[in-house]
MINURO-308497 format. One record per residue (C-alpha): x, y, z; residue number from 1; residue in three letters. Coordinates in Angstrom, 1 decimal. Example, Ala and Ser with C-alpha at 12.3 -4.5 7.8 and 13.67 -1.06 7.14 Angstrom:
residues 2
[kolgu [12.3 -4.5 7.8] 1 'Ala']
[kolgu [13.7 -1.1 7.1] 2 'Ser']
END
This chain:
residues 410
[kolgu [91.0 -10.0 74.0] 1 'Unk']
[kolgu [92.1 -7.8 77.2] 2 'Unk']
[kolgu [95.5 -7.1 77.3] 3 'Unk']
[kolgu [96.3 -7.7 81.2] 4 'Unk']
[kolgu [99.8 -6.6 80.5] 5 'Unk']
[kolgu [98.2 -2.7 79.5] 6 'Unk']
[kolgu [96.0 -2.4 82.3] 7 'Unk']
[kolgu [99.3 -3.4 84.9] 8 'Unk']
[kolgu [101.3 -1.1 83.1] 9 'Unk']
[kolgu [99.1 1.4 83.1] 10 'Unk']
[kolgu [98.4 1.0 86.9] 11 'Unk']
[kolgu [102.2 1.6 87.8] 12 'Unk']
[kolgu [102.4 4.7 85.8] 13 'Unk']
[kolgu [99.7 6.0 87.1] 14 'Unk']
[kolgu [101.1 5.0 91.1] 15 'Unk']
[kolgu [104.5 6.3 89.9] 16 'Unk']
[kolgu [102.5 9.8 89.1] 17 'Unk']
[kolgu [100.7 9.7 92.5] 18 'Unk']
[kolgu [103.5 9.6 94.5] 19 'Unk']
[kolgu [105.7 11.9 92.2] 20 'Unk']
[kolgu [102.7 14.9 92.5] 21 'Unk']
[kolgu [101.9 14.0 96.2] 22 'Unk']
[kolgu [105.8 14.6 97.0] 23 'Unk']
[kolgu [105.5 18.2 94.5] 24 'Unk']
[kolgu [102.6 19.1 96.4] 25 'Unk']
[kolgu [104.4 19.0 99.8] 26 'Unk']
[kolgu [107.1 20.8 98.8] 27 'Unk']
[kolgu [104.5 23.6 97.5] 28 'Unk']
[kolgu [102.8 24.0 100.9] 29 'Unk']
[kolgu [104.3 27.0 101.8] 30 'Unk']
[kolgu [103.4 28.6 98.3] 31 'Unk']
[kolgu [99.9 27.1 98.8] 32 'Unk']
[kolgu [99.7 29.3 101.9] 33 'Unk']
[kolgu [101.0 32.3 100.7] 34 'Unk']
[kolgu [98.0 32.3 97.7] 35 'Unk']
[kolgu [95.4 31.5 100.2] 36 'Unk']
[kolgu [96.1 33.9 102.8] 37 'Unk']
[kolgu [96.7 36.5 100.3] 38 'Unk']
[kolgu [93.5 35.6 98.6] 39 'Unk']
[kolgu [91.8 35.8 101.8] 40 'Unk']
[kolgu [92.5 39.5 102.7] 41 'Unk']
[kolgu [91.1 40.6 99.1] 42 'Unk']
[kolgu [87.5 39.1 99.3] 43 'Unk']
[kolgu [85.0 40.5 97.0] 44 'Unk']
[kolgu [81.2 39.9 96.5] 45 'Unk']
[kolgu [79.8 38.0 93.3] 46 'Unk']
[kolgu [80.5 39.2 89.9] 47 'Unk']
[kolgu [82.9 41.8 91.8] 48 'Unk']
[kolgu [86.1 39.7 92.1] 49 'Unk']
[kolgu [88.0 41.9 89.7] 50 'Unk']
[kolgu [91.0 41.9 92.3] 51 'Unk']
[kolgu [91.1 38.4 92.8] 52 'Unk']
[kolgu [91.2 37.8 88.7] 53 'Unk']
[kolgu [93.9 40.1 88.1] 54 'Unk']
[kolgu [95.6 38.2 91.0] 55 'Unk']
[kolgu [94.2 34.6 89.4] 56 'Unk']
[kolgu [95.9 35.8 86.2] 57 'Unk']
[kolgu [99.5 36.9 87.0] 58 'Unk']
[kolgu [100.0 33.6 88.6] 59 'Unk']
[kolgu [99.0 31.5 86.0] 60 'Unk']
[kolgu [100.9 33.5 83.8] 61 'Unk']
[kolgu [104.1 33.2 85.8] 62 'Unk']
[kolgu [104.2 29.3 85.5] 63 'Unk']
[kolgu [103.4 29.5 81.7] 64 'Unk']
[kolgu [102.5 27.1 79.0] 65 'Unk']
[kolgu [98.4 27.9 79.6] 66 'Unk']
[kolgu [96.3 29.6 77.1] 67 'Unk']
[kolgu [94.4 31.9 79.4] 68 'Unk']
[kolgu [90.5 33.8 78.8] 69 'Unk']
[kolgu [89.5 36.6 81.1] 70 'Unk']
[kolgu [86.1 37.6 81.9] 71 'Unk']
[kolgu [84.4 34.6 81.4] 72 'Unk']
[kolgu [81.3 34.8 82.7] 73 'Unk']
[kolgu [81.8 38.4 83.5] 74 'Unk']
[kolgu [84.9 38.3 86.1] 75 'Unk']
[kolgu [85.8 34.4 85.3] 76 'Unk']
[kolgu [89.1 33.1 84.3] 77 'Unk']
[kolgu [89.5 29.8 82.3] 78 'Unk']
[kolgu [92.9 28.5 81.7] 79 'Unk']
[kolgu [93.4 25.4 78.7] 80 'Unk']
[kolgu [96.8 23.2 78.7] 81 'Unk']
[kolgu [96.7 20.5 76.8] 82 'Unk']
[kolgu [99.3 18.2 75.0] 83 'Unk']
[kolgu [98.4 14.9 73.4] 84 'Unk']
[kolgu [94.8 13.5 73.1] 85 'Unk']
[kolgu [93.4 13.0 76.4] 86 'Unk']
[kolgu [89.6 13.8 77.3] 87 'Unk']
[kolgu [89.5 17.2 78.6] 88 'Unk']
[kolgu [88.9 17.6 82.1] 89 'Unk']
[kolgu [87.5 20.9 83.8] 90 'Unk']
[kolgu [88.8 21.3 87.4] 91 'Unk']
[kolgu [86.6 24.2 89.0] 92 'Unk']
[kolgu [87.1 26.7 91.9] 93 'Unk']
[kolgu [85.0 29.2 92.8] 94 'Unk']
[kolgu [85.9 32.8 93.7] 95 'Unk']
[kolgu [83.5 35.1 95.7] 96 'Unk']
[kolgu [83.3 36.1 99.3] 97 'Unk']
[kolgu [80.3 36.3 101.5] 98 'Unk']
[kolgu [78.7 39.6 102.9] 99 'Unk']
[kolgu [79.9 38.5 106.8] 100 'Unk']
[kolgu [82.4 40.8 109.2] 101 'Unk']
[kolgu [85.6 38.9 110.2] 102 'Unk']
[kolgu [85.7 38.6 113.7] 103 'Unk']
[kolgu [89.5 36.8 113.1] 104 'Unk']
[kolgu [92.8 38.2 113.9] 105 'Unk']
[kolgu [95.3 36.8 112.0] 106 'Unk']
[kolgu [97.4 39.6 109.9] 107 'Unk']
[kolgu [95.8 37.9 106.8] 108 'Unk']
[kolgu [92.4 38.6 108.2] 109 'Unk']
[kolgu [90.1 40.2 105.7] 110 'Unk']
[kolgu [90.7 43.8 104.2] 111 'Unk']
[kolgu [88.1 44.9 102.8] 112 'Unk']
[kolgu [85.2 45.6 105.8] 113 'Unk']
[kolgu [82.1 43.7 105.9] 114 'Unk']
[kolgu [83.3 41.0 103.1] 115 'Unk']
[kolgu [84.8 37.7 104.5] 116 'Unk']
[kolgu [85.9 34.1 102.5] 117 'Unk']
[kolgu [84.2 32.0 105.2] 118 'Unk']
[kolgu [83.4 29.6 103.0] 119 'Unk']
[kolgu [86.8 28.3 102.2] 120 'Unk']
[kolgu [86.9 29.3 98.3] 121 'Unk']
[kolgu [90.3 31.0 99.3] 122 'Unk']
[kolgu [91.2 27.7 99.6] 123 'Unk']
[kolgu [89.6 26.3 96.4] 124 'Unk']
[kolgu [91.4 29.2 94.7] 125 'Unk']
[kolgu [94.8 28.4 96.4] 126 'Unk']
[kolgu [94.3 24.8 95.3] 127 'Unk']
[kolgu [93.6 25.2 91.9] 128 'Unk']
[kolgu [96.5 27.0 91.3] 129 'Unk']
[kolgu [98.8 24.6 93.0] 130 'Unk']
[kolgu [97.4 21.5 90.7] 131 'Unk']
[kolgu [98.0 24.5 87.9] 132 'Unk']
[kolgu [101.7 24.9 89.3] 133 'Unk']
[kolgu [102.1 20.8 89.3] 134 'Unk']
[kolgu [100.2 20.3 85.8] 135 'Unk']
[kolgu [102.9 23.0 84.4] 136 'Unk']
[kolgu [105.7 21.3 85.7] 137 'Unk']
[kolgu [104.6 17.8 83.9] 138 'Unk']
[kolgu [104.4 18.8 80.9] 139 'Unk']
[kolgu [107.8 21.2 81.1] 140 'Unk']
[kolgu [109.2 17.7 82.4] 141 'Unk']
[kolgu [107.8 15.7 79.1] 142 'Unk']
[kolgu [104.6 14.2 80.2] 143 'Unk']
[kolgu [102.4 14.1 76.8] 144 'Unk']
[kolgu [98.8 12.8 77.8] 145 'Unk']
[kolgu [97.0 15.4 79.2] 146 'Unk']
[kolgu [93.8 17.9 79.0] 147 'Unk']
[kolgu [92.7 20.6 81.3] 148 'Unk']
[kolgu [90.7 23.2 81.7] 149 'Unk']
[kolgu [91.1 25.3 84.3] 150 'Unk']
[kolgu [88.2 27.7 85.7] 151 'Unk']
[kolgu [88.2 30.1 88.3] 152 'Unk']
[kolgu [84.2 30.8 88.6] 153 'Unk']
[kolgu [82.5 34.0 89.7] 154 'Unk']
[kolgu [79.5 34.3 91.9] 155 'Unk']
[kolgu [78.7 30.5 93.1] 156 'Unk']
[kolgu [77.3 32.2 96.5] 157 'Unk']
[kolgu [74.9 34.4 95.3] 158 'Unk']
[kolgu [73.2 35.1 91.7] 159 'Unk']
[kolgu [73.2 38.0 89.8] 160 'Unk']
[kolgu [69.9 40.8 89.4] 161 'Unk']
[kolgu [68.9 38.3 86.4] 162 'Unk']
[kolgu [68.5 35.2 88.6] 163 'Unk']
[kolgu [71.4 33.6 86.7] 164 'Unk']
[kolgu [74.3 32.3 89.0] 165 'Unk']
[kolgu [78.0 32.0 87.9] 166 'Unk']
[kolgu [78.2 28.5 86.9] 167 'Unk']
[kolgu [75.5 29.3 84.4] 168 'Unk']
[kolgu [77.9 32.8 83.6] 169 'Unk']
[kolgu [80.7 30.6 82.5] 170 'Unk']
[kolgu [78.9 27.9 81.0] 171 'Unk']
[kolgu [77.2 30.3 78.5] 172 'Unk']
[kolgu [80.5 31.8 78.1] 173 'Unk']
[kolgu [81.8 28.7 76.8] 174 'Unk']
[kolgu [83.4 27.5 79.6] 175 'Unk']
[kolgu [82.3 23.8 79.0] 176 'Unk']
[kolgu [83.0 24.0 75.3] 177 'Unk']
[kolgu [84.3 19.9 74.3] 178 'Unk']
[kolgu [84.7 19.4 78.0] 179 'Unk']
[kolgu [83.7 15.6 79.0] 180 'Unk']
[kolgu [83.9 15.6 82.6] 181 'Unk']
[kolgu [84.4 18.2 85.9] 182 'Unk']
[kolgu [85.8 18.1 88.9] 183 'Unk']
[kolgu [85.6 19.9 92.2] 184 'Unk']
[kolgu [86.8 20.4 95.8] 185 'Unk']
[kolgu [85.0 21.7 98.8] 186 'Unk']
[kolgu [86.5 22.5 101.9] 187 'Unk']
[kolgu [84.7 20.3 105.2] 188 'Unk']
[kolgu [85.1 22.2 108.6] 189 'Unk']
[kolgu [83.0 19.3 110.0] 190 'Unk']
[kolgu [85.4 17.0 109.5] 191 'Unk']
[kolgu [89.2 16.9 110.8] 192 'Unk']
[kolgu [91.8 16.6 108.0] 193 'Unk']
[kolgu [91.8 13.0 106.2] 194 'Unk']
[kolgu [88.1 12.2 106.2] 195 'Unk']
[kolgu [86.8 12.9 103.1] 196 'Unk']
[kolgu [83.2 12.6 101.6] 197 'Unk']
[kolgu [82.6 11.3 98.2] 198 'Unk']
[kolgu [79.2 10.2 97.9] 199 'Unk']
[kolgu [77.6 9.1 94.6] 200 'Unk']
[kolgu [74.0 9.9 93.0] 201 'Unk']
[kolgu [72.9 13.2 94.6] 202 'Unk']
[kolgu [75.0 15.0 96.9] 203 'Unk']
[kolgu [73.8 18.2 97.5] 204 'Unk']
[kolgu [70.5 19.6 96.8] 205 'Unk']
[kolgu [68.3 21.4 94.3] 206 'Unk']
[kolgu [68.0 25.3 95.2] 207 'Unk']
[kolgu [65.0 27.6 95.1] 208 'Unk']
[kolgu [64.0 30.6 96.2] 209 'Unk']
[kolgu [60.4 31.9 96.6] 210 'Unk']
[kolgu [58.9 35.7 97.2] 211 'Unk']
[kolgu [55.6 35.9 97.8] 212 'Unk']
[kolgu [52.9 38.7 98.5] 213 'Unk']
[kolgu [49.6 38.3 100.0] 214 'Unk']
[kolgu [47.1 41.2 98.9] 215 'Unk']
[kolgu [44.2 42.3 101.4] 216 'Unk']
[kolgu [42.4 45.9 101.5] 217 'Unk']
[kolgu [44.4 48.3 104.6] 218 'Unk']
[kolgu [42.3 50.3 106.9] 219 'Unk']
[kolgu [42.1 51.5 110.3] 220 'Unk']
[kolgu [43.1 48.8 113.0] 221 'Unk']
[kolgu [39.9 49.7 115.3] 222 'Unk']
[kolgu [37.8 48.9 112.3] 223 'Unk']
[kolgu [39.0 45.7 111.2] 224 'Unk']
[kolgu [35.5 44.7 109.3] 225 'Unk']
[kolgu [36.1 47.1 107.0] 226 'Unk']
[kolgu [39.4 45.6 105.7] 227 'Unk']
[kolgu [40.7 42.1 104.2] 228 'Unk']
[kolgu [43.7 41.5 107.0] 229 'Unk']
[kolgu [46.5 40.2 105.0] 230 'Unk']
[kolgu [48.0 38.8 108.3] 231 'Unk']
[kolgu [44.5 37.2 108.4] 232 'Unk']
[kolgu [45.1 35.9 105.4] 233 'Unk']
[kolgu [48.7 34.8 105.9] 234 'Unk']
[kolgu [47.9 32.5 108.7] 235 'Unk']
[kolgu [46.7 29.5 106.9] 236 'Unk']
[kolgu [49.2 29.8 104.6] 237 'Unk']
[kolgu [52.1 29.5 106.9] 238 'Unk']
[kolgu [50.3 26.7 108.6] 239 'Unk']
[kolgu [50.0 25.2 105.3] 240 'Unk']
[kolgu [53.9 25.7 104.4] 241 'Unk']
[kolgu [55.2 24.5 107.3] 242 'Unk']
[kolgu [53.0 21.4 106.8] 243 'Unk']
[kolgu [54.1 20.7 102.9] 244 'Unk']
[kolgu [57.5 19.0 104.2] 245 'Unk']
[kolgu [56.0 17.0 107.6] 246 'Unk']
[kolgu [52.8 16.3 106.1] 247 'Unk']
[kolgu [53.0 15.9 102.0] 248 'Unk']
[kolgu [56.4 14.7 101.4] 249 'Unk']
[kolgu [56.9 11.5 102.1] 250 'Unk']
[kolgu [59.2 10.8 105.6] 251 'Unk']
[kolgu [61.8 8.9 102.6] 252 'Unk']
[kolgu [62.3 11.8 101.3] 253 'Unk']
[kolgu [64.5 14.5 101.9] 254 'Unk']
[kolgu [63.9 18.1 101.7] 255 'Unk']
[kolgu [63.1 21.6 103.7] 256 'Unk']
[kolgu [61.1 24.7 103.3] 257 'Unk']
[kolgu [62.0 27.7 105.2] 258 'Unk']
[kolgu [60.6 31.0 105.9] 259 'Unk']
[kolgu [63.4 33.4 106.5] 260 'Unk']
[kolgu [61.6 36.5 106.0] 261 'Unk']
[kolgu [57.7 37.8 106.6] 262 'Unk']
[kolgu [57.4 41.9 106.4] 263 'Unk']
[kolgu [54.4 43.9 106.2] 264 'Unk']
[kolgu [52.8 46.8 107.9] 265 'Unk']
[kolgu [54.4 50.4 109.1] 266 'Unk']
[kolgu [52.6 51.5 112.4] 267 'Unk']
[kolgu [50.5 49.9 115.3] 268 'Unk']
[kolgu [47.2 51.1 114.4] 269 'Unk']
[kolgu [46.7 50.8 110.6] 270 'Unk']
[kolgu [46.3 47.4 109.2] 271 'Unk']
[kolgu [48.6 47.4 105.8] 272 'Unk']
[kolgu [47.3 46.3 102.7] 273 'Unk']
[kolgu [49.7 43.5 101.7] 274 'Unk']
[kolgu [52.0 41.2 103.5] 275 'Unk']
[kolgu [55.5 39.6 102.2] 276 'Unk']
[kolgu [57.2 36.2 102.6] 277 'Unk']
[kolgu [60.3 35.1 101.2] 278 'Unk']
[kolgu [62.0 31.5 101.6] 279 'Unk']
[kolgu [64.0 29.0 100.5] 280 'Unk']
[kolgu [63.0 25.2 99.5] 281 'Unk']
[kolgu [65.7 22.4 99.1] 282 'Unk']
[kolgu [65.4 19.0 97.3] 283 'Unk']
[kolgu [67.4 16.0 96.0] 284 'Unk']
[kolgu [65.1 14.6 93.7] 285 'Unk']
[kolgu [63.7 16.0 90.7] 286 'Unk']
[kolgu [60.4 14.7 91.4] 287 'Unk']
[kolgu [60.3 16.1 95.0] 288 'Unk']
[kolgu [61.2 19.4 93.8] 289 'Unk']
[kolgu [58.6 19.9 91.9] 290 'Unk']
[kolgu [55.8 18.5 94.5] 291 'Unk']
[kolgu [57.3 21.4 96.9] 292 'Unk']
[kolgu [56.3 23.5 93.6] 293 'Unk']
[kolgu [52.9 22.3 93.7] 294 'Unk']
[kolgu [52.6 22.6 97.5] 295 'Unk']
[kolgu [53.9 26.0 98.0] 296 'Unk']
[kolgu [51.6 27.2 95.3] 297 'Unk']
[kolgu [48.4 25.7 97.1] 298 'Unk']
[kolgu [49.4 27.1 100.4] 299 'Unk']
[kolgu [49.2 30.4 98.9] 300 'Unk']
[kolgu [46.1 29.4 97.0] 301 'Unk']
[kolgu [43.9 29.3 101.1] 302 'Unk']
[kolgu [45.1 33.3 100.9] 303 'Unk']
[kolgu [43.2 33.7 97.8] 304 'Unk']
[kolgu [40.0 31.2 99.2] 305 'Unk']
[kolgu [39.9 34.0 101.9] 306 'Unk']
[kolgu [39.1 37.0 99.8] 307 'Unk']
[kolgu [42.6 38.0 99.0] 308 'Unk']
[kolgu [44.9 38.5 96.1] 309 'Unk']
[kolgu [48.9 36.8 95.8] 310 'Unk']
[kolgu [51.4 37.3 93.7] 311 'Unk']
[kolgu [54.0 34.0 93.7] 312 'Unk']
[kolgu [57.2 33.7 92.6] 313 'Unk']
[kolgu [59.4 30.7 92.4] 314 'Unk']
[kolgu [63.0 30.9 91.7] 315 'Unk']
[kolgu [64.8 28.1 90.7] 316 'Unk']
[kolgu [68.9 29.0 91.3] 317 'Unk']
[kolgu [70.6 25.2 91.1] 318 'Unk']
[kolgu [70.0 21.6 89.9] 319 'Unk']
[kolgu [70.7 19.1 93.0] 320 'Unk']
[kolgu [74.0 18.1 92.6] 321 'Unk']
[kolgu [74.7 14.9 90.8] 322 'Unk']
[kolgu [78.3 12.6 91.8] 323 'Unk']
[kolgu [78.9 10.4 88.4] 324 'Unk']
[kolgu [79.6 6.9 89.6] 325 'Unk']
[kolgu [82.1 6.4 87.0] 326 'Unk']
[kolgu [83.8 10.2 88.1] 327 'Unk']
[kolgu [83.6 8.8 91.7] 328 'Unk']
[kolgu [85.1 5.7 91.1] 329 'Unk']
[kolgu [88.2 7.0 89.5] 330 'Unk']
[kolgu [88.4 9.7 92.1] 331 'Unk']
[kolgu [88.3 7.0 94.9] 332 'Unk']
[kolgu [91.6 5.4 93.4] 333 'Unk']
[kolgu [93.1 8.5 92.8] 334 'Unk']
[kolgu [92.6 9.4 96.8] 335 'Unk']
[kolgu [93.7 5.9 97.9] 336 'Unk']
[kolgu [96.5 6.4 95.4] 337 'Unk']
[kolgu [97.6 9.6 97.1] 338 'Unk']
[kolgu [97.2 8.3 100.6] 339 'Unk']
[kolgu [95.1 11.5 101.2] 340 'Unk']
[kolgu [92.3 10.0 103.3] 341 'Unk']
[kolgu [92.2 7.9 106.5] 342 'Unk']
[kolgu [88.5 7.7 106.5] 343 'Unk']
[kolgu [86.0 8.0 103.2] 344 'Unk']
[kolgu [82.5 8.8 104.0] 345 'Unk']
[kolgu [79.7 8.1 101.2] 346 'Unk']
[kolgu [76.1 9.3 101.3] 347 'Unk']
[kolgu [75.0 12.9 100.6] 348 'Unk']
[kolgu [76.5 16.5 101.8] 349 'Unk']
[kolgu [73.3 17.9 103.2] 350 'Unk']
[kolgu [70.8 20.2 102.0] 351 'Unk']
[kolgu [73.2 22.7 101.3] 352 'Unk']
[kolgu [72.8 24.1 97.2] 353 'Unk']
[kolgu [76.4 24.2 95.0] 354 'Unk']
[kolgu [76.3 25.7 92.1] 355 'Unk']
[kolgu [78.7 23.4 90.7] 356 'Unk']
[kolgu [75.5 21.1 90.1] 357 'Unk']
[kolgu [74.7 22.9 86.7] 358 'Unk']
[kolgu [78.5 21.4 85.7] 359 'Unk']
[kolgu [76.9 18.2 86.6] 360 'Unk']
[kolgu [74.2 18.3 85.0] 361 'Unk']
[kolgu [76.0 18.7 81.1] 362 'Unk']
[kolgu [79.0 16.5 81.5] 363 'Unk']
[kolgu [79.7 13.3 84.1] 364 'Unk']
[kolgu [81.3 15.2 87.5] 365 'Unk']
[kolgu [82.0 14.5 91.0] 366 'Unk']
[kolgu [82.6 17.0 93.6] 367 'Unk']
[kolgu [85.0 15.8 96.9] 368 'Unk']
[kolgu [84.8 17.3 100.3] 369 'Unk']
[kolgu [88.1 17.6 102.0] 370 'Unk']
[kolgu [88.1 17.6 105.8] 371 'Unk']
[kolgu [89.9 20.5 107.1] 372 'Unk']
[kolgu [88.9 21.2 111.0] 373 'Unk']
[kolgu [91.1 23.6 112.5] 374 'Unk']
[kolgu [93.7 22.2 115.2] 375 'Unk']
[kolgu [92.5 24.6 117.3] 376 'Unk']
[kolgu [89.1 25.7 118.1] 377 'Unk']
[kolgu [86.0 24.9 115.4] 378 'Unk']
[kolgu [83.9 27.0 113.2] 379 'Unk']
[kolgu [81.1 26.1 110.6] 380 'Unk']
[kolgu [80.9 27.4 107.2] 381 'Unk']
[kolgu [79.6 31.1 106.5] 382 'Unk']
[kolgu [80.8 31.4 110.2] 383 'Unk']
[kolgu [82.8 35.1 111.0] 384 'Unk']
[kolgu [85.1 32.7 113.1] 385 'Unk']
[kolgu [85.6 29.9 109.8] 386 'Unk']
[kolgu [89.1 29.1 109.1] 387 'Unk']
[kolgu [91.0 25.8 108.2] 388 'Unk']
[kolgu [93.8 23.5 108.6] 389 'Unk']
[kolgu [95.8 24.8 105.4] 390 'Unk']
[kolgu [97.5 21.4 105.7] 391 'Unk']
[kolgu [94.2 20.1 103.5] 392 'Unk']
[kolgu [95.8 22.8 100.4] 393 'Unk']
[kolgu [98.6 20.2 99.4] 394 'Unk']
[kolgu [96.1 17.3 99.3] 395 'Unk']
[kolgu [93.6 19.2 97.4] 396 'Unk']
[kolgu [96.2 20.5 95.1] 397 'Unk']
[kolgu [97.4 16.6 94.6] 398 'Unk']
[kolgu [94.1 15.4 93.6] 399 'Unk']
[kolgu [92.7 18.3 91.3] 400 'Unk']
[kolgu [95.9 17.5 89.4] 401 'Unk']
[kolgu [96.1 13.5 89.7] 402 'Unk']
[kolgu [92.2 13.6 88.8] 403 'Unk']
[kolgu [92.7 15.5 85.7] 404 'Unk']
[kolgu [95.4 13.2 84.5] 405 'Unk']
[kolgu [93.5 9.8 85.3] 406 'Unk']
[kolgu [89.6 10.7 85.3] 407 'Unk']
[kolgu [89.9 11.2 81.6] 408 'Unk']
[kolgu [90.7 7.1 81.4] 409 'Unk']
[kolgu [87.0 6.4 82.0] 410 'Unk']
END
């Protein structure tokens, strides 16, 4: 029999919490600031954020109660609380910057030349921390039912010289150790604060990277019989590439391939011996990612029909990322519970590749993007002009630290 009387009880508690944490995290906005723009001036490439740890780690130590691991994944932080029972629930921010020159002029404008957080994890940092400040003050105040994990991830922006990208760091590292479910927030400069997107099923996409080198025989450009061209050579294949998407996936499908680089040759009259291509290809679907595997490979394969020679290599960084419907659906409460969004959007990100996805891929996780258009003037993400509305910190804080306490119930 269904106890009616639980399920009402447990509904006002859990209203009584939203409102008390949404209250806490306005009164932390100026705080939240302070974090974010301090964490923006120190930005530091993947697997480098060595600053921004030691930073990550006084903080956390300052509001106490959290058992906290350093280098995790190599410059990682994970923080546990827990008192009572509950399911534990990872809440994840990640930490690197991205290799871009500020063009900004606020005083908290990056330091350190050449290295900019225009990606917003600043942000996720400064918001993780403030659902760590409001988590802190729960259980200082009595509340007995909760179970987090926090982690402060290195590298989501760019793998390491092994292929292997932070999440993956952390992960084999421990960091999901008798986790059950993750969470995650993303900053939206395409969207003006209160619209949020929480779409279910796959969100973001699969990410892969490709190199490959087309092998002819170099020789003197007035003698061009005596030589295998590999720029002859290359032109089927880029045909052929960028056919795989308009001509073998179907239309129903989403996904790219791009070329973003093509080098070869030294000099304008010697025809070089090999040719290089590198790229990127992007997916939702398992299935579809691994046609573009097949596809890409026979494009290549009309260089080798010609008389020359490749060498192919296909990197896969990141699953697509997967929104648990059950994660969602908790999630959606928790935001109407908060009164954080005017206007939910579902459906997918983009084609855009989160690392967070290999989270998603162990344990039931969502990941919510926060709308956060400046007031004035409009950047994208990876921009040298990208900043925010800081007004989205307090909301994200409130619903990393409402999720954590309420997801668990699934």
């Amino acid at each position: 029999m269904i106890n009616a009387d639980h399920f009402r009880d447990s509904a006002r508690a859990d209203g009584e919490l939203a409102r008390r944490l949404r209250t806490r995290s306005a009164e932390l906005v100026p705080q939240l600031i302070e974090w974010r723009r301090y964490l923006h001036t120190i930005p530091e490439l993947a697997f480098e954020e060595y600053e921004t740890a030691a930073f990550i780690v006084a903080r956390l130590s300052e509001m106490g109660g959290f058992v906290i691991r350093e280098q995790v994944g190599g410059t990682g932080v994970v923080a546990d609380l827990q008192v009572g029972q509950a399911p534990k629930i990872l809440l994840r921010a990640d930490m690197d910057a991205l290799p871009v020159t500020e063009v900004n002029e606020e005083n908290w404008a990056s330091r350190n030349l050449g290295l900019m957080h225009a990606c917003g994890h600043d942000a996720h940092m400064a918001m993780l921390l403030g659902a760590a400040r409001l988590l802190s003050e729960l259980v200082n105040e009595g509340y007995d039912d909760l179970n987090v994990r926090l982690l402060f991830q290195p590298a989501e922006e760019a793998a390491g010289p092994d292929g292997v990208s932070g999440a993956l760091r952390t992960i084999e590292d421990g960091a999901l150790a008798d986790v059950d479910a993750s969470l995650a927030m993303h900053v939206e400069p395409a969207h003006e604060l209160g619209v949020v997107r929480l779409g279910s099923g796959y969100v973001m996409a699969s990410v892969d990277t490709f190199t490959g080198v087309i092998r002819g025989v170099g020789g003197h450009a007035a003698r061009p019989e005596e030589t295998v061209d590999p720029f002859w050579l290359l032109t089927p294949v880029l045909s052929a590439i960028q056919g795989i998407v308009g001509r073998r996936i179907s239309p129903l499908e989403s996904a790219v391939v791009s070329l973003c680089h093509v080098m070869g040759g030294d000099i304008g009259n010697v025809i070089p011996s090999d040719v290089m291509l590198e790229g990127t290809m992007r997916s939702f679907r398992p299935e579809v990612r691994e046609r573009l595997y097949q596809e890409l490979e026979a494009a290549f394969d009309l260089a080798r029909d010609l008389g020359g020679e490749v060498d192919l290599d296909i990197r896969a960084e990141s699953p697509p990322l997967y929104n648990d419907e059950g994660v969602r659906a908790k999630l959606l409460t928790a935001i109407a519970s908060l009164e954080l969004g005017d206007q939910i959007l579902d459906g997918p990100y983009g084609l855009m590749g989160e690392d967070f996805a290999e989270f998603a891929a162990r344990v039931p996780s969502a990941m919510v993007m926060l709308g956060c258009a400046p007031e004035v003037g409009a950047a994208s993400l990876h921009s040298p002009t990208f900043g925010i509305d800081e007004r989205v910190l307090e909301r994200g804080a409130a619903l990393l630290a409402f999720g954590s306490a309420t997801v668990g119930r699934l």
